[in-house]
ROBAMAR-819092 format. One line per 8 residues: their letters; for each residue y, x negated, z of N, C-alpha, C. Coordinates in pm, whole numbers, always signed. Each point is the difference from the previous one (the first is absolute). Layout:
// ROBAMAR-819092
a	Y X Z Y X Z Y X Z; ...
This chain:
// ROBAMAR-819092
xxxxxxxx	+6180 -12925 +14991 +55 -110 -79 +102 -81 +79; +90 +73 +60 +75 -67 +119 -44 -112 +33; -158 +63 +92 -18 -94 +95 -55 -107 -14; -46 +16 -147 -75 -128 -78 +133 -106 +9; +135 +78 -95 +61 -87 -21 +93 -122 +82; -25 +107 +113 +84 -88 +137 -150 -71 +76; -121 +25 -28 -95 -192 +8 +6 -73 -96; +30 +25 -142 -11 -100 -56 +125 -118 +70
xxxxxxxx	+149 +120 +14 +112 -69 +31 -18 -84 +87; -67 +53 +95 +5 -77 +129 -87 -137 +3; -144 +12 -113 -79 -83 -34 +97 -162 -85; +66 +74 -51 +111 -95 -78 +82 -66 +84; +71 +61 +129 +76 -54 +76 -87 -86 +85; -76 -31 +49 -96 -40 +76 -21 -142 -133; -108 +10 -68 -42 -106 -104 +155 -82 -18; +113 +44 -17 +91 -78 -39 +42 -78 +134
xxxxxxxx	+47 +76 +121 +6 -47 +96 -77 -146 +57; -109 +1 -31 -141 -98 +19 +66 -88 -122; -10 +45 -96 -2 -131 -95 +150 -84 -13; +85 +67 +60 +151 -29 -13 +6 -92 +140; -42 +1 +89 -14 -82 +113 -88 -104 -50; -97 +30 -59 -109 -116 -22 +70 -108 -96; +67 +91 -148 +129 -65 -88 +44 -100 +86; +142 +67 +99 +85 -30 +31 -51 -140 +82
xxxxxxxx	-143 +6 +149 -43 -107 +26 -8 -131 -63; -49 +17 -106 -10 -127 -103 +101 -60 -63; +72 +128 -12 +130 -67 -99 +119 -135 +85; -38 +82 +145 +128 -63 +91 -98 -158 +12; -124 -42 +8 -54 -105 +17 +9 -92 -111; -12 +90 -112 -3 -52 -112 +148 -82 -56; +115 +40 +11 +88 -49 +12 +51 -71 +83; -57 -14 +168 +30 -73 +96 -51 -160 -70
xxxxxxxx	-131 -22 -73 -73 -83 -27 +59 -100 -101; +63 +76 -66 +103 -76 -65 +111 -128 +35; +31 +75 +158 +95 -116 +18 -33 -66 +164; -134 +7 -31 -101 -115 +100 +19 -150 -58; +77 -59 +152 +15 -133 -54 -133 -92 -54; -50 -118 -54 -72 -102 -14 -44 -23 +165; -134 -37 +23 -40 -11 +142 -24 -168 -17; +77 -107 +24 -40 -121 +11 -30 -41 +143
xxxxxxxx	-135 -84 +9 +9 -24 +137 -102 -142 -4; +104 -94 +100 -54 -148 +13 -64 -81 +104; -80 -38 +34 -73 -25 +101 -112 -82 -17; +2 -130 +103 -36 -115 -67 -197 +30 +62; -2 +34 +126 -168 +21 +57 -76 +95 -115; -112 -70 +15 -117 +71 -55 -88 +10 +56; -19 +173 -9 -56 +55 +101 -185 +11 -82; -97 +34 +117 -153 +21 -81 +29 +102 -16
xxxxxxxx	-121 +45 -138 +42 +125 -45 -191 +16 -45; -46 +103 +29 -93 +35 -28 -9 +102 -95; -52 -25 -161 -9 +100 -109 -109 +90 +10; +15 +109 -16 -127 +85 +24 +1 +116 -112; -115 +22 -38 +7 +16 -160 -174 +58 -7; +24 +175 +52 -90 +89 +14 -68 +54 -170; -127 +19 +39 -8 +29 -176 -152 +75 -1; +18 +107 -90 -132 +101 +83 -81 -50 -181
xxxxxxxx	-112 +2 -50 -28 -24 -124 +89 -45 -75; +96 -124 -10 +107 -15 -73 -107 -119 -86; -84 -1 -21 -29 -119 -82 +26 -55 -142; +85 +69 -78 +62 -25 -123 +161 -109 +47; +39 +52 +127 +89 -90 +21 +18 -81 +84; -66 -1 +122 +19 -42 +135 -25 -150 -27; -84 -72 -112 +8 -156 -6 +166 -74 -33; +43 +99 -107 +99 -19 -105 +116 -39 +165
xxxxxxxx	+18 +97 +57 +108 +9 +84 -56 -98 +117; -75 -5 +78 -41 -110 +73 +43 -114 -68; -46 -53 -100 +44 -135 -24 +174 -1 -42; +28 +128 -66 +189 -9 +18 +72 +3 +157; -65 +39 +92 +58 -5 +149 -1 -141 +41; -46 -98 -69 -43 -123 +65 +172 -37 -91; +35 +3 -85 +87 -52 -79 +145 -5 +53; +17 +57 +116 +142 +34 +91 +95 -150 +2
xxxxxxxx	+81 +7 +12 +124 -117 +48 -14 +17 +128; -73 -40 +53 +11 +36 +185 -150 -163 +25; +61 -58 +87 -80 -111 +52 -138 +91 +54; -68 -77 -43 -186 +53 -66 -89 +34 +153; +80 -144 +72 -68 +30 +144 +71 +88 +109; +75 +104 -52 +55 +94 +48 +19 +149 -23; -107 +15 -119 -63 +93 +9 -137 -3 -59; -46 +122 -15 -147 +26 +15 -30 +131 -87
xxxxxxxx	-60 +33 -103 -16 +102 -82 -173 +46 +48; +6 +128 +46 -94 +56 +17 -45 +103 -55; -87 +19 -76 -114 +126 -104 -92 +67 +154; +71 +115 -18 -125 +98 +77 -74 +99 -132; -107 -52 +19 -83 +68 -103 -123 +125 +26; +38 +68 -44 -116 +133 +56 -30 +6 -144; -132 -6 +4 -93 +51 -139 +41 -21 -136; +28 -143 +15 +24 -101 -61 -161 -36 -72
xxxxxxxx	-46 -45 -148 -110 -25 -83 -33 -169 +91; -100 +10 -43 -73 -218 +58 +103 -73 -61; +19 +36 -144 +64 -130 -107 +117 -25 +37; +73 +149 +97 +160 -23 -7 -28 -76 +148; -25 +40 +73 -33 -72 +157 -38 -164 -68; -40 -43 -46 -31 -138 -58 +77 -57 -64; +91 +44 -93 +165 -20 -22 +74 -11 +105; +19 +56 +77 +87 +30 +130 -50 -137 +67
xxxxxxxx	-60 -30 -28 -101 -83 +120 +87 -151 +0; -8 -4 -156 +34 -100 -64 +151 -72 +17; +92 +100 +16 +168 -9 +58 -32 -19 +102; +133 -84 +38 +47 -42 +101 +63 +118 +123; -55 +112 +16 +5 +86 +57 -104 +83 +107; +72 +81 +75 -86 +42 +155 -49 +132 -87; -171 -14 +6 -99 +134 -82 -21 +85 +153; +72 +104 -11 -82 +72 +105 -64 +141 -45
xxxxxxxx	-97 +0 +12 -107 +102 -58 +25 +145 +92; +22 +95 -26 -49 +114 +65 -50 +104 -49; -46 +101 +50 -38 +148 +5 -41 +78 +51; +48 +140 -20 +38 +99 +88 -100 +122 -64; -29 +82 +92 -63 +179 -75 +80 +68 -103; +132 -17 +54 +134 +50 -36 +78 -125 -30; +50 -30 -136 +96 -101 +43 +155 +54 -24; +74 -69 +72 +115 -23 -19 +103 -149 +37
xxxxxxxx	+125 +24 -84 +50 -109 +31 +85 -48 +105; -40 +91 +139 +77 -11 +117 -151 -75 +87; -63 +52 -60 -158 -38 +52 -50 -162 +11; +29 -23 -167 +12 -149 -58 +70 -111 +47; +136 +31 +90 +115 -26 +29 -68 -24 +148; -40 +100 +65 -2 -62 +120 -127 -99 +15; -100 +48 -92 -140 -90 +48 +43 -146 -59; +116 -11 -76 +20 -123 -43 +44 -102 +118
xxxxxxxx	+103 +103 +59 +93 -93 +119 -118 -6 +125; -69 +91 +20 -110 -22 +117 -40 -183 -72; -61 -20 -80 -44 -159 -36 +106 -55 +20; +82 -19 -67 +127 -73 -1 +5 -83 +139; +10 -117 +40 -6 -113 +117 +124 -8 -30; +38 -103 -62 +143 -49 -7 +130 +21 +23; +88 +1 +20 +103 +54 +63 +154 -19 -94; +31 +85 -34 +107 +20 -137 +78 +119 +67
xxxxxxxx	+158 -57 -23 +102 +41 -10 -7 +132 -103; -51 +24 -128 +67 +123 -59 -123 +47 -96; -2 +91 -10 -87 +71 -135 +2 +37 -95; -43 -26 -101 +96 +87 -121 -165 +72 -95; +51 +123 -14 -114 +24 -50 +30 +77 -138; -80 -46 -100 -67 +69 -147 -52 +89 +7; -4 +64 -145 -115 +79 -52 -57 -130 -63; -134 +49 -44 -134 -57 -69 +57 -77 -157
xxxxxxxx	+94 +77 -52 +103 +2 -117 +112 -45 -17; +52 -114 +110 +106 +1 +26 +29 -173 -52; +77 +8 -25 +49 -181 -59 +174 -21 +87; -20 -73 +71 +100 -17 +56 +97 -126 -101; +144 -7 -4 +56 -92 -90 +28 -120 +117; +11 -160 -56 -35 -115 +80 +95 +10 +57; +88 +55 +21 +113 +3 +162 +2 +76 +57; -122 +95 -8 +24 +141 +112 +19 -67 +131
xxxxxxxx	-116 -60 +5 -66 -54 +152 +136 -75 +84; +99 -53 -94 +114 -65 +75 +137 +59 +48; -14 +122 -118 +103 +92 +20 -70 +78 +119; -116 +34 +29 +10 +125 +85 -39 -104 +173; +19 -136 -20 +3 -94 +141 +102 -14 +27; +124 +3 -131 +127 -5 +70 +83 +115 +75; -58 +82 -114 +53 +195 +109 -45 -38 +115; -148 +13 -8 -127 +8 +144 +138 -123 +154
xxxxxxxx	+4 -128 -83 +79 -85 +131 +158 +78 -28; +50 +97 -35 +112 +14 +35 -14 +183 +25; -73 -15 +105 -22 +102 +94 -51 +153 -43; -72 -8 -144 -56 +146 -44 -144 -63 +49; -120 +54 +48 -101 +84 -2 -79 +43 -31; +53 +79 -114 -63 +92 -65 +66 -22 -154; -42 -13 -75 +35 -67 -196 -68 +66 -55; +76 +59 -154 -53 +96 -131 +46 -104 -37
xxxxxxxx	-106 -72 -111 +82 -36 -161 +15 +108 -73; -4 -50 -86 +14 +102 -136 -97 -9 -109; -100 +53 +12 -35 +17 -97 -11 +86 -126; -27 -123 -112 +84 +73 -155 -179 +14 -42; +18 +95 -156 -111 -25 -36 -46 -114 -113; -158 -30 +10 -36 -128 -45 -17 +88 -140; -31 +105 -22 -50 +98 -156 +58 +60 -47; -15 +15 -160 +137 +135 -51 -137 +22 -89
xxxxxxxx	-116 -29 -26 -90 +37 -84 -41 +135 -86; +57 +128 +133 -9 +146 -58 +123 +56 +64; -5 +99 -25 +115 +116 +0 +17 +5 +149; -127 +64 +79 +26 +43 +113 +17 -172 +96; -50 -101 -30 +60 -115 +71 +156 -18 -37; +26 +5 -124 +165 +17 -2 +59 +69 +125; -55 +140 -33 +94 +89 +84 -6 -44 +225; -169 -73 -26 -19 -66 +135 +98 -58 +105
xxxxxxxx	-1 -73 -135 +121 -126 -14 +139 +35 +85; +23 +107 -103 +139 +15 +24 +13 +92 +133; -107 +103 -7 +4 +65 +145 +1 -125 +133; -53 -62 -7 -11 -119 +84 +181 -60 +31; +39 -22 -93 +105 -70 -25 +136 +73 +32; -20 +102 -10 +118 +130 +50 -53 +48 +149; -104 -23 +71 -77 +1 +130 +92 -142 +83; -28 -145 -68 +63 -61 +60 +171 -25 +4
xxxxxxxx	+55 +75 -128 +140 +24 +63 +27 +123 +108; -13 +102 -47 +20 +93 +116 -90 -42 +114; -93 +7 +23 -21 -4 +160 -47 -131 +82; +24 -86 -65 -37 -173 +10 +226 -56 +7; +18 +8 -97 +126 -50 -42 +100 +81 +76; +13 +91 -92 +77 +130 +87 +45 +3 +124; -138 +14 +36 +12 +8 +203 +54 -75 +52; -46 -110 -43 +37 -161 +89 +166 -34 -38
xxxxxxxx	+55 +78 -53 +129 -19 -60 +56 +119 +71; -66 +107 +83 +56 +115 +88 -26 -62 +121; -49 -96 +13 -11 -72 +145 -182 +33 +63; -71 +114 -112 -108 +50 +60 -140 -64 -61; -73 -20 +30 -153 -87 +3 -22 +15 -135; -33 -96 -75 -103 +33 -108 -117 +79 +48; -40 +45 -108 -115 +69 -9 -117 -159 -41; -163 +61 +97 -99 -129 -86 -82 +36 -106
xxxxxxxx	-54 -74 -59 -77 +97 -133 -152 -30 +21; -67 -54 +102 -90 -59 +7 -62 -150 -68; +110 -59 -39 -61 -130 -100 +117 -78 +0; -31 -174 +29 +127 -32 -40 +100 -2 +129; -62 +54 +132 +89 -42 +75 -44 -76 +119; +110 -15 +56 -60 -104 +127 +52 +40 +143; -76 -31 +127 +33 +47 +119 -49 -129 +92; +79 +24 +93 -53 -121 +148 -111 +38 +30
xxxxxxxx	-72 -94 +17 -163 -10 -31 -44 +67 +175; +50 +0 +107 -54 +58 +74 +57 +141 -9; +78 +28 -86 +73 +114 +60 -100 +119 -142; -15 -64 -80 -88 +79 -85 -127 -12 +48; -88 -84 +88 -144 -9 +8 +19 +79 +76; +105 +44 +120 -14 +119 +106 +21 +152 -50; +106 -32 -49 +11 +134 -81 -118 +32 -100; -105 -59 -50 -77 +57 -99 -115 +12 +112
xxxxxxxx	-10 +1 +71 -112 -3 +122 -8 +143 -35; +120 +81 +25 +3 +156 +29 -13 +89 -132; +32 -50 -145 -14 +49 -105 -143 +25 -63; -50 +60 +1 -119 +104 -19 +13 +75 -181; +137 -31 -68 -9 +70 -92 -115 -6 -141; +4 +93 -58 -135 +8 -101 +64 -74 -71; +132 +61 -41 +116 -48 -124 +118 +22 +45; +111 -60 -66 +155 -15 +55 -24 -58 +141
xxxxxxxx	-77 -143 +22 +48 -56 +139 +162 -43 -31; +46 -3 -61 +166 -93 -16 +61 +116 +41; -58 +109 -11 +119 +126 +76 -25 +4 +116; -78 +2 +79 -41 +9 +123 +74 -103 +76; -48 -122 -57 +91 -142 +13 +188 +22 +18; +15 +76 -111 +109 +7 +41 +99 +112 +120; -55 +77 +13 +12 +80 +101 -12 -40 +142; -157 -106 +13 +29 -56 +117 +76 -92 +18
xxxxxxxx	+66 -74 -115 +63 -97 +62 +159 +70 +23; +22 +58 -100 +155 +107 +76 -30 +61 +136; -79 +74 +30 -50 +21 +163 +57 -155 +94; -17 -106 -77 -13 -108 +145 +145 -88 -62; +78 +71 -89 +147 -44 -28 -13 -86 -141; -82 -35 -40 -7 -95 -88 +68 +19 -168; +120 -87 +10 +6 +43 -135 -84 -153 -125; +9 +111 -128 -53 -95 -120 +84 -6 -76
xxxxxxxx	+0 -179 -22 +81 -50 -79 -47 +9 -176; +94 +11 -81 -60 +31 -150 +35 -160 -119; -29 -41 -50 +48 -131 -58 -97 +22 -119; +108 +16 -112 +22 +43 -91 -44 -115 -101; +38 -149 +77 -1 -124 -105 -187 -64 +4; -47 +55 +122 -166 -17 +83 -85 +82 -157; -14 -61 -78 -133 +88 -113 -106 +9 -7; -73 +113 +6 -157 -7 +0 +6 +109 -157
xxxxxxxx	-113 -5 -63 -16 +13 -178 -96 +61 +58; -16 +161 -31 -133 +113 +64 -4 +88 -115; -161 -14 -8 -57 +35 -133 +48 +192 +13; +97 +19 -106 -17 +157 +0 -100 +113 -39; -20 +82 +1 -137 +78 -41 +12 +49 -161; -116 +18 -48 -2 -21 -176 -15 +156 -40; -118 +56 +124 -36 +135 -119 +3 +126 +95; +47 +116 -56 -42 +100 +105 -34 +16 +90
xxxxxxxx	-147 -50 +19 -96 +3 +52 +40 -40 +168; +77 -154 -40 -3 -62 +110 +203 +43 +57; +27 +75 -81 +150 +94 +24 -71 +121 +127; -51 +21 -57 -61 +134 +95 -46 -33 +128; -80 -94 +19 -34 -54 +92 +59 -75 +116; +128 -68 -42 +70 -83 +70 +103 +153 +6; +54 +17 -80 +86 +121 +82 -36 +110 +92; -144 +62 -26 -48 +43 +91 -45 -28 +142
xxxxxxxx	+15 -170 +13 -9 -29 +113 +111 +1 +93; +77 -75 -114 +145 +9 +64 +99 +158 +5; -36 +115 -45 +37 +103 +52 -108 +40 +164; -101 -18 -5 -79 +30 +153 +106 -32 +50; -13 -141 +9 +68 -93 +131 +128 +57 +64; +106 +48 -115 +45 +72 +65 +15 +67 +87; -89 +91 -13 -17 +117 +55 -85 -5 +120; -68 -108 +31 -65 -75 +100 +110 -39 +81
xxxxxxxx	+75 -66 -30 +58 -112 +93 +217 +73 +52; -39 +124 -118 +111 +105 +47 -63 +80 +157; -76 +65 -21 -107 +58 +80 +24 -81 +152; -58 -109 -65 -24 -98 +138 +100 -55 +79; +135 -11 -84 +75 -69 +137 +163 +94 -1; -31 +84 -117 +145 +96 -6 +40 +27 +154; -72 +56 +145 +18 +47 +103 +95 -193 +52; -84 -106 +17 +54 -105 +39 +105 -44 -81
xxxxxxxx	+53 -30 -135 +111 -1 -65 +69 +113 +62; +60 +105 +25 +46 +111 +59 +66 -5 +129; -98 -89 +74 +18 -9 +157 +134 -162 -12; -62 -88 -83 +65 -167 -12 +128 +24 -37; +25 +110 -118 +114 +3 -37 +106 +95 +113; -51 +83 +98 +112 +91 +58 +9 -114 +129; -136 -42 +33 +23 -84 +136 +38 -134 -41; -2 -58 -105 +13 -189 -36 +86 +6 -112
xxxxxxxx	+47 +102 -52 +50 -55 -134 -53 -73 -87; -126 +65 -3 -100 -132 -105 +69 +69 -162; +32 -48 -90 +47 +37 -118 -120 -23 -76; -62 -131 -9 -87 -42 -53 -146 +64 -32; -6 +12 +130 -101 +167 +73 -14 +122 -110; +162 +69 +6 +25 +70 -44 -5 +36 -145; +69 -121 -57 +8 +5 -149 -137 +35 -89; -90 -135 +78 -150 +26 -36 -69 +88 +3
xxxxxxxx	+20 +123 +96 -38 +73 +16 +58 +142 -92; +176 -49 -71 +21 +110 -59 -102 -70 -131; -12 -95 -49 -78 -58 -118 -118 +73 -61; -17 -4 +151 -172 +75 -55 -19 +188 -35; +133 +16 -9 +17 +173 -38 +93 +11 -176; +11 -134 -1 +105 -6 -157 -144 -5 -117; +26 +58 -117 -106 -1 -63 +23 -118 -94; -101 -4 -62 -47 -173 -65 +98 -13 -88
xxxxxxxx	+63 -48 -109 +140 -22 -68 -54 +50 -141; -182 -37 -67 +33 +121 -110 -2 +140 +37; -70 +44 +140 -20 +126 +13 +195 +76 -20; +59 -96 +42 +131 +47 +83 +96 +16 -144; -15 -122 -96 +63 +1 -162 -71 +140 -81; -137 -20 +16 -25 +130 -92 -28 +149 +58; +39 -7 +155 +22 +182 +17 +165 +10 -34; +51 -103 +34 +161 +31 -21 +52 +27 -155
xxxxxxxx	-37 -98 -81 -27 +30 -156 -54 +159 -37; -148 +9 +53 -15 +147 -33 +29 +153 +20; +63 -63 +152 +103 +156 +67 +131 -6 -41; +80 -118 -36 +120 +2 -76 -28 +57 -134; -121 -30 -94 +40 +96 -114 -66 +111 +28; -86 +58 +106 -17 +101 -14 +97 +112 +75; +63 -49 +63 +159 +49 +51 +81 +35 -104; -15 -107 -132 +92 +31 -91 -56 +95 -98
xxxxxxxx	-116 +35 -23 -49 +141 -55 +48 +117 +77; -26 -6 +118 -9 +106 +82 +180 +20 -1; +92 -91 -47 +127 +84 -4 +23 +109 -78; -85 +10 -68 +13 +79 -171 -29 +172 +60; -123 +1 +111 -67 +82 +33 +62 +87 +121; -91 +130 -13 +37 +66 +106 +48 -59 +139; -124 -105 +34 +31 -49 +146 +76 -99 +0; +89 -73 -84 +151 -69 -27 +70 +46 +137
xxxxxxxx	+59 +100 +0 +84 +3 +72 -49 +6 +157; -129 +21 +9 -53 +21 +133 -26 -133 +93; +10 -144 -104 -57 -123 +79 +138 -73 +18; -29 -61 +190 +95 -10 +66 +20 -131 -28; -12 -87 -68 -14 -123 -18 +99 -12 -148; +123 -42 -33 +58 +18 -156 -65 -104 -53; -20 +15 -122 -79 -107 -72 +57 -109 -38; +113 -43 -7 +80 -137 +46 -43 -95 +138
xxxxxxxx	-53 +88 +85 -37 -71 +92 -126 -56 -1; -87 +77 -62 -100 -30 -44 -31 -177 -119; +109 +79 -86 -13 -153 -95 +103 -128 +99; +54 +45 +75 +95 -105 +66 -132 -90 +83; -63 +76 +32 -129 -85 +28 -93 -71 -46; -3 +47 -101 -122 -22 -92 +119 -163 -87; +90 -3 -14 +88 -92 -11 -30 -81 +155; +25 -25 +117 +2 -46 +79 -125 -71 +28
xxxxxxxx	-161 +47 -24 -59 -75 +24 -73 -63 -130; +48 +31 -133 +28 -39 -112 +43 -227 +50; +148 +56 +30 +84 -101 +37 -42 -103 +91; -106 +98 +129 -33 -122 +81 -125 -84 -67; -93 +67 -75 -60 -119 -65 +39 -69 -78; +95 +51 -65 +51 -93 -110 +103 -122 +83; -5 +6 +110 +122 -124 +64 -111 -53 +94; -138 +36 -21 -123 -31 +119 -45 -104 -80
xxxxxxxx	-40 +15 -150 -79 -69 -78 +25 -118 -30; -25 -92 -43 +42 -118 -40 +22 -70 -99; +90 -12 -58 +24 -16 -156 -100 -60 -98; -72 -74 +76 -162 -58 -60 -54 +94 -64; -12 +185 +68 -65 +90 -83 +94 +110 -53; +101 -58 -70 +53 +94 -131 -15 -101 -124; -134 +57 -54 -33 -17 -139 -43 +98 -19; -86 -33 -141 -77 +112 -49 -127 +21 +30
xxxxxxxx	-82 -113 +77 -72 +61 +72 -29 +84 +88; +102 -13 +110 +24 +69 +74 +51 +158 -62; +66 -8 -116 +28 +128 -75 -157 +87 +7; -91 -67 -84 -128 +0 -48 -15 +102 +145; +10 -81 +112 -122 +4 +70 +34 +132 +86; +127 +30 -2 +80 +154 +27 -63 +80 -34; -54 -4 -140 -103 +119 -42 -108 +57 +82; -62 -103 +107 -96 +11 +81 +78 +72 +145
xxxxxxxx	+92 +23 +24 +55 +67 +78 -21 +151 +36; -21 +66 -90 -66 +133 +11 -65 -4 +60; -95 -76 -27 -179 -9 +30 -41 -25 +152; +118 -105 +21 +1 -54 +125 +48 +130 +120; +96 +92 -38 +59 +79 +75 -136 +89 +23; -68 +51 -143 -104 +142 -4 -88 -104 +136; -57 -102 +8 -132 -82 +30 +67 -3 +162; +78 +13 +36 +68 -49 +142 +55 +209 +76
xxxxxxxx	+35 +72 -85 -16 +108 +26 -116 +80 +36; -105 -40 -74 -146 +2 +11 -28 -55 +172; +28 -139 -7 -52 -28 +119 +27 +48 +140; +159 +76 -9 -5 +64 +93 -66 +88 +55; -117 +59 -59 -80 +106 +4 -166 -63 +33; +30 -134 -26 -148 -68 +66 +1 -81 +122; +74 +16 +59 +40 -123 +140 -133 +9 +88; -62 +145 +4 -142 +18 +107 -82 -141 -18
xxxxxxxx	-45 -68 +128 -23 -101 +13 -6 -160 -63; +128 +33 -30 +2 -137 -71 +47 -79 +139; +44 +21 +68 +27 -127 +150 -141 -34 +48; -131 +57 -70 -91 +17 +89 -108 -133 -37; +88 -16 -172 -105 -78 -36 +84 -95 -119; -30 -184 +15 +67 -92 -32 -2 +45 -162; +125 +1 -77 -10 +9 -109 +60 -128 -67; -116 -98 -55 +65 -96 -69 +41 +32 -177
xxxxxxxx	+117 -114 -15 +27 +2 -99 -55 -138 -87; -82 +24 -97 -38 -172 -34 +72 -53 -143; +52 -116 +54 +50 -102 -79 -46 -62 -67; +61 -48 -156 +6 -85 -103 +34 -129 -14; -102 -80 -86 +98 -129 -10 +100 -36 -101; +139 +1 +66 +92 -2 -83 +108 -101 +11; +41 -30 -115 +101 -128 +1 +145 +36 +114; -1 -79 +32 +159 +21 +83 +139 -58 -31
């Protein structure tokens, strides 16, 4: 019985350890984000900007948003909105046809959207200053394009907008929403207010057009090219700028179905792209002081923010049963410390979120929180080849 009781102990000290660092990570960003100044920036050149706007079967939306990309505040003959379309229907290719936009058709055995990306720029003739690239779903608001030319001429690079969501239709897009939205304060906001890179989200941002057509030369990924992306560009010093006021409106996901799927991809990647450059982050940071390197690399070992709310919730009260019990006195962890946590990352979402979602919907949509934790616990136990094979998520047409 002893020896049971000194693994559970030790099992307890360990789980808290992990989650109290993972806590504590967020919390310090989360509050840094707060007192991130306004990023204004003025600059009279206008630079070309080539839109590129990958889309694997998106045909419920890909017309809708093509003709909203044309709608920008940005002089017309200075940029260029381009649809890469893989297995795309006749009718939507004949819509497409119809805008004032560059149709470039592709397909692959395998597709992906690092794939799409480059066979696009192989066509591409023309010669443009910057890139900014979408999802299939993505509605950019009519001043992105000017806000992210004025960062771009005052010496960033590399640009995250922000994107909010365009849907509150169901529960789990609520909660999308807001995961999204507590993503771009802590590690978008946050950072850039610690002096350290935004994080990219894949959509919605923009890069110097040669410096991304070279860099995606080498990206090979199935899924999570924006992580890969970002890793190499910390390798070659690059930081990313985050601009908060830049909006793109991205359809959140509605049902289970497509919860499971998109999180399951995005747990692989992880674990892919930890794998893959943990040894080179390692080497940048003792020999270069890469921070940027580094941070990213602790990122991909922190667990997802419901996994991290509802083990902390359920080992804090089950800590608080277990005081009653024999093994009370045996766990090395006092249970104050326990709820001092469970308070702490309580706190950082609640100063992450955005006052837009305290209603009662958002009350409502809390209920679905369980579900979300059991469905994402689950997935840790299915990761076997999901890097191996493109998992799309398909989109709705929905008001924005």
């Amino acid at each position: 019985m002893e020896v049971i009781i000194s693994c559970l102990a030790t099992i307890e000290l360990l789980l808290f350890a992990y989650l109290a660092v993972s806590g504590a990570y967020i919390l310090v960003f989360a509050l840094a984000g707060r007192f991130r100044k306004k990023q204004s920036y003025l600059s009279e050149r206008t630079n070309r900007i080539a839109v590129l706007i990958p889309g694997y079967k998106e045909d419920a939306v890909i017309v809708d948003v093509a003709r909203q990309a044309l709608e920008q505040d940005y002089p017309a003959d200075h940029y260029r909105v381009y649809v890469i379309a893989d297995s795309f229907q006749d009718r939507t290719l004949k819509q497409l046809s119809q805008l004032d936009i560059e149709l470039i058709e592709v397909s692959f055995e395998q597709s992906t959207k690092s794939k799409a990306l480059n066979k696009a720029m192989e066509r591409i003739t023309l010669p443009y200053d910057m890139a900014v690239i979408l999802d299939a779903d993505n509605v950019m608001k009519t001043d992105f394009l000017n806000r992210i030319n004025q960062a771009y001429n005052n010496g960033h690079s590399v640009i995250q907008g922000r994107r909010l969501a365009k849907n509150d239709n169901t529960a789990f897009a609520i909660l999308d929403g807001i995961s999204e939205a507590i993503n771009n304060h802590i590690f978008r906001q946050g950072h850039r207010a610690m002096g350290l890179s935004s994080g990219i989200i894949g959509s919605g941002m923009a890069f110097e057009y040669s410096l991304f057509k070279t860099l995606m030369k080498s990206v090979q990924a199935v899924g999570g090219f924006d992580k890969e992306l970002e890793f190499r560009l910390f390798q070659q010093g690059v930081s990313i700028e985050y601009l908060k006021d830049a909006l793109v409106f991205d359809e959140k996901i509605q049902q289970v179905s497509d919860f499971k799927n998109q999180r399951r991809r995005w747990l692989s990647t992880n674990g892919i792209y930890l794998k893959k450059f943990y040894r080179t982050a390692w080497k940048q940071l003792i020999g270069q002081g890469n921070l940027d390197m580094a941070d990213k690399l602790f990122q991909m070992v922190l667990p997802p923010r419901v996994l991290l709310l509802g083990s902390v919730f359920l080992l804090s009260g089950l800590i608080a049963l277990l005081q009653f019990s024999e093994f009370g006195e045996s766990l090395w962890v006092p249970a104050n410390a326990w709820y001092a946590l469970l308070g702490a990352v309580v706190l950082t979402f609640g100063i992450s979120t955005p006052r837009s979602y305290y209603n009662w919907a958002t009350l409502k949509a809390a209920l679905a929180i369980p579900k979300a934790f059991v469905v994402m616990f689950g997935l840790l136990f299915k990761l076997k080849g999901a890097n191996k094979e493109f998992i799309h998520t398909q989109h709705h047409q929905v008001n924005s």
